[in-house]
VOBA-1610 file (N, C-alpha, C; in pm, whole numbers, padded with zeros to 5 digits, always signed):
BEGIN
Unk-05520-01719-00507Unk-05483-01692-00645Unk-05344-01631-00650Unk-05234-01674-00760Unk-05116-01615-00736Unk-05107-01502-00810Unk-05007-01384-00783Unk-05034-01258-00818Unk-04952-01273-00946Unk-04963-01216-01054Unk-04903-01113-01192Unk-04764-01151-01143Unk-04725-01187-01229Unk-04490-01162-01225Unk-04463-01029-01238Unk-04548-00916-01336Unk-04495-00767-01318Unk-04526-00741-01228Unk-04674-00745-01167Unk-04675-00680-01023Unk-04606-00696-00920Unk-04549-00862-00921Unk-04438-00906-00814Unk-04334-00814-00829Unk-04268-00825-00925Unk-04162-00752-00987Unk-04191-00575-00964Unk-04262-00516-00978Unk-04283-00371-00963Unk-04280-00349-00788Unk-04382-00444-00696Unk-04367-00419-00585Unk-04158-00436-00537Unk-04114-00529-00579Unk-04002-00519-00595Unk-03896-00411-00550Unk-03897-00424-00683Unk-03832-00258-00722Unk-03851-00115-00657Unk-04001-00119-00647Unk-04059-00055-00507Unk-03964-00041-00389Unk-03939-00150-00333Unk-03889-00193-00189Unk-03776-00125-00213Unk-03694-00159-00319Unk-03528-00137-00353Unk-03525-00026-00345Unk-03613+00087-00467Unk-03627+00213-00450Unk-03645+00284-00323Unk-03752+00282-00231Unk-03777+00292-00112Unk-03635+00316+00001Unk-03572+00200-00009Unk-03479+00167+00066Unk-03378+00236+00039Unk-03327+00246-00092Unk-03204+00321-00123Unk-03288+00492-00123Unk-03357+00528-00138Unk-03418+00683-00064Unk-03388+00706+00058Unk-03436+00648+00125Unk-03427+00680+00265Unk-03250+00657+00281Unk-03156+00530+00268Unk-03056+00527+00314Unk-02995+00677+00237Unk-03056+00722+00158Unk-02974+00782+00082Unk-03013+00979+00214Unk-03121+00988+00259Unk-03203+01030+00300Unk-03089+01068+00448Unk-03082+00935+00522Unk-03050+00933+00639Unk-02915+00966+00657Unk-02860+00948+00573Unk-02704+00970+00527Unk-02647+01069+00500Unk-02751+01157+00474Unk-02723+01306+00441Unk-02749+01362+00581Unk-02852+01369+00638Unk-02874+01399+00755Unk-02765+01387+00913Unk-02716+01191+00922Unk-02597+01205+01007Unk-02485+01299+00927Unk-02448+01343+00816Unk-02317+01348+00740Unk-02334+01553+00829Unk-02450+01615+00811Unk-02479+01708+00827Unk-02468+01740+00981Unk-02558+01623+01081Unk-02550+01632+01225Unk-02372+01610+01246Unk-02310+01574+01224Unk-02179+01561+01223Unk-02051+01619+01217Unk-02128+01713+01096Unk-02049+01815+01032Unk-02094+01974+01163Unk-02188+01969+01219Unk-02244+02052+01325Unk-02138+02069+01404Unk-02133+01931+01461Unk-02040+01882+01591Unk-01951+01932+01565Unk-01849+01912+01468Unk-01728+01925+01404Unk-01715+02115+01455Unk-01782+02206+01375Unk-01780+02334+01391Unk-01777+02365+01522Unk-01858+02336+01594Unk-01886+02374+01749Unk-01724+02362+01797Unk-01711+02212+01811Unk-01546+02168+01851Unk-01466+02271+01795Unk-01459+02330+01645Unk-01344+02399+01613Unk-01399+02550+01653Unk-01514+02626+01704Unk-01489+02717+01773Unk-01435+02687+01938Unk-01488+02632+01980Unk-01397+02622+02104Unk-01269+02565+02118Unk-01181+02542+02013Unk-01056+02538+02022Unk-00993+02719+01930Unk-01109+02764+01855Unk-01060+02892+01818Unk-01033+03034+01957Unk-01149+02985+02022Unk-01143+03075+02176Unk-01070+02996+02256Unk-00999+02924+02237Unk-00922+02905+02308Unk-00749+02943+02309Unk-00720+02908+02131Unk-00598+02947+02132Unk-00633+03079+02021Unk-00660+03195+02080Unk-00648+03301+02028Unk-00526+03380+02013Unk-00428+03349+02072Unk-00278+03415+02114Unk-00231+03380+02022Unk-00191+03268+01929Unk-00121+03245+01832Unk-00203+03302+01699Unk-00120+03304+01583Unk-00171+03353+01451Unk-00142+03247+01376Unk-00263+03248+01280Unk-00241+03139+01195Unk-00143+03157+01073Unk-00094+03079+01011Unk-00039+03084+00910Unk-00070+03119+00800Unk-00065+03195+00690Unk-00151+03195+00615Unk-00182+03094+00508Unk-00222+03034+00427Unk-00192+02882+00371Unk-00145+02913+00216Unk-00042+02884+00216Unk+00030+02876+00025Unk-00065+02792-00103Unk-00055+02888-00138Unk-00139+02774-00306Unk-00072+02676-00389Unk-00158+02615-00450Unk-00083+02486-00503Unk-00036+02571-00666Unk+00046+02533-00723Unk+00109+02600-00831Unk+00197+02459-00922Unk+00168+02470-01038Unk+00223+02367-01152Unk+00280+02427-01255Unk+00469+02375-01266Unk+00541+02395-01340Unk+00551+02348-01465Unk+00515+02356-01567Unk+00561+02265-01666Unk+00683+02304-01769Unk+00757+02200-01788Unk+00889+02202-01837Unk+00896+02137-02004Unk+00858+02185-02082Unk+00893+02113-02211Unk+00981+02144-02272Unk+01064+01996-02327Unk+01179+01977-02363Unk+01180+01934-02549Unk+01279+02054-02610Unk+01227+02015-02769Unk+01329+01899-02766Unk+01338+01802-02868Unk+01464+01691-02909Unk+01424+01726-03092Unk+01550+01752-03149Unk+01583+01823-03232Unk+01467+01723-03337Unk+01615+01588-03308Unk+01544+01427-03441Unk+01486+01311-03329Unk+01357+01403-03265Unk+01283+01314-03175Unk+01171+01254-03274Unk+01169+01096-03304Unk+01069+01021-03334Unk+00984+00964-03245Unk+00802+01025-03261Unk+00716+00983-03121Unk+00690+00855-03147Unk+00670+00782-03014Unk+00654+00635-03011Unk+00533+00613-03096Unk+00476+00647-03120Unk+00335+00658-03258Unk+00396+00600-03338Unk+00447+00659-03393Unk+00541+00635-03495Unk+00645+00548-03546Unk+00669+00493-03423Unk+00810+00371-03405Unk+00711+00275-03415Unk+00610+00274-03357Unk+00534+00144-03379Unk+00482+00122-03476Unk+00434+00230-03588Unk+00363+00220-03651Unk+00461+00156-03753Unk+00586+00224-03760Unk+00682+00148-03830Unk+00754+00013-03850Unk+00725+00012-03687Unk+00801-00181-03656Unk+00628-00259-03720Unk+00512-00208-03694Unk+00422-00311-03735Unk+00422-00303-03912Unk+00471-00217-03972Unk+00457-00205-04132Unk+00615-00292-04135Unk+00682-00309-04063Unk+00795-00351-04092Unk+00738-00556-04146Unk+00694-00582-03988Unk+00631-00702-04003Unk+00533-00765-04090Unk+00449-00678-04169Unk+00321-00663-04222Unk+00361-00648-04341Unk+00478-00699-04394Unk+00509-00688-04533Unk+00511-00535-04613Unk+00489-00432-04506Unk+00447-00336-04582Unk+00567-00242-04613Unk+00546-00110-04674Unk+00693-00064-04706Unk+00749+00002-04577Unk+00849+00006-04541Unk+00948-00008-04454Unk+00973+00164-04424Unk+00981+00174-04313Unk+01046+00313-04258Unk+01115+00405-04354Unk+01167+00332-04421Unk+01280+00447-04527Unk+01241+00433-04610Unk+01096+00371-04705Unk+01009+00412-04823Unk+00922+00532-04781
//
């Protein structure tokens, strides 16, 4: 006897779900065993070069510079004007 199309379909989805869990699962786990390794390695390069001093590290910092223009027209505006220009409509200097 052939089975239901939802039940086909639910076992499905099942599988997909399943699958993307676990990859999702296993992935965390190497990312973690990995990240282990990583530490270990950077203490034994810390006992090793103990004689030097580290640098201390500079922060990131953002300047901003705004500039007034006395008879600055924003491009908003230029366009809005060239399309009323085309559009029969009244013109920049109405």
């Amino acid at each position: 006897m052939r089975e239901c199309v939802p039940s086909l379909w639910y076992r499905r989805m099942s599988l997909i779900y399943a699958l993307g869990a676990w990859t999702l699962v296993g992935s965390i786990c190497i990312s973690s065993w990995k990240r282990k390794q990583t530490l270990a390695n950077e203490e034994v390069l810390k006992d090793e070069d103990s004689v030097e001093k580290a640098e201390s590290r500079r922060g990131f910092y953002v300047e901003t510079v705004v500039t007034y223009k006395e008879n600055f027209v924003p491009f908003s505006t230029r366009f809005y004007n060239y399309w009323k220009s085309w559009s029969n409509g009244p013109g920049p200097s109405e």
